[in-house]
N, C-alpha and C positions, 0 to 999 in steps of 0.2 A: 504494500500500500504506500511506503513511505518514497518509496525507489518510482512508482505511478507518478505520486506527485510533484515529488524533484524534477520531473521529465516533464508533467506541464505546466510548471513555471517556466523551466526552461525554455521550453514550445514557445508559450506565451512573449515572454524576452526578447527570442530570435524575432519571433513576427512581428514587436511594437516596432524593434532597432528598423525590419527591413522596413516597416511604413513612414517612421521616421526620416531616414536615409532618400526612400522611394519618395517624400515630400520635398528637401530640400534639394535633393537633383531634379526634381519636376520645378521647382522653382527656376533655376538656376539655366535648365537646359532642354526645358519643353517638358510637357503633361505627359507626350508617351513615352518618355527616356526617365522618367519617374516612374512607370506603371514596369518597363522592361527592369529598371531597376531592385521592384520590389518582387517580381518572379525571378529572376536570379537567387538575390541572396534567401528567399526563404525554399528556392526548389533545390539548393545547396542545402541550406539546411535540412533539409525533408531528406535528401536521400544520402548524406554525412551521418547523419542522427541514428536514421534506419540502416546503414549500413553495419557502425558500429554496434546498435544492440542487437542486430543478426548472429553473434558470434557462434549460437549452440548450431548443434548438427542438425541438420532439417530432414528428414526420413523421407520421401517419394518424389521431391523435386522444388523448384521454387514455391515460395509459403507467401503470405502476406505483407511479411515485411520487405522479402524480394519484391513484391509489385508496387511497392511503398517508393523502394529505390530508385525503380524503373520510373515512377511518375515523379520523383523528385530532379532526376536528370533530364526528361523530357524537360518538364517546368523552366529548369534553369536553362536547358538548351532555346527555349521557344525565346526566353528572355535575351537570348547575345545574340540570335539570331534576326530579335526584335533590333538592336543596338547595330548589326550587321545593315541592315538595311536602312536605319534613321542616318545611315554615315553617307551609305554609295548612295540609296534612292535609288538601286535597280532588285527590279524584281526576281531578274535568274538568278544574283547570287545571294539574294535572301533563300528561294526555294534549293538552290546546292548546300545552303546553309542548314537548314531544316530536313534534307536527307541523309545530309553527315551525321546529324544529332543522331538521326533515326537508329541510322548503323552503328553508331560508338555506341549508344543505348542498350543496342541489339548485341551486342558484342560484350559490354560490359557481363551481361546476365549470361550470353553464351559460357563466358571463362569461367564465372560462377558460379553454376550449375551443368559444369559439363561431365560431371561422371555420374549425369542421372540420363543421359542419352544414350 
């Protein structure tokens, strides 16, 4: 119960900082490089968090907290990819952006759960 709660304050923390952070770069450098910014650091945090409490062995293949990961990398990936495209303003290497995520994503969870295939 005690180790639940610690985790969401800490949760909680991660999310004020990125909205925090995601305000003062919206300030500063436009409304959508605040919004990219606050999918970044909290889809880092999402799948850092759930990585490291992943540690025990998982019995028949990716679990919960693997698809936790998976959407904490996506999230962050959508966010630099958002940041990728506020730079150039072209749209093919925002979408080569966004298929790289896919594949590193994809790849990440391969190495991870590869002696369940």
């Amino acid at each position: 119960m005690a180790e639940s709660k610690q985790y969401n304050i800490t949760t909680m923390a991660a999310y004020i900082a990125a909205i925090v952070v995601g305000v003062v770069v919206g300030i500063y450098f436009g409304f959508m490089n605040g919004v990219f910014t606050v999918l970044v650091i909290s889809g880092a945090y999402l799948a850092l968090s759930f990585f490291v409490k992943d540690r025990k062995e998982n019995e028949g293949g990716p679990s919960e907290l693997g698809a936790a990961v998976m959407g904490g990398i996506l999230l962050a990936g959508i966010g630099v990819c958002g940041f990728v495209y506020s730079s150039t303003e072209d749209v093919a290497i925002a979408v080569v952006c966004l298929i790289a995520v896919m594949i590193l994503s994809s790849a990440i969870l391969f190495f991870r759960y590869r002696k369940y295939l």
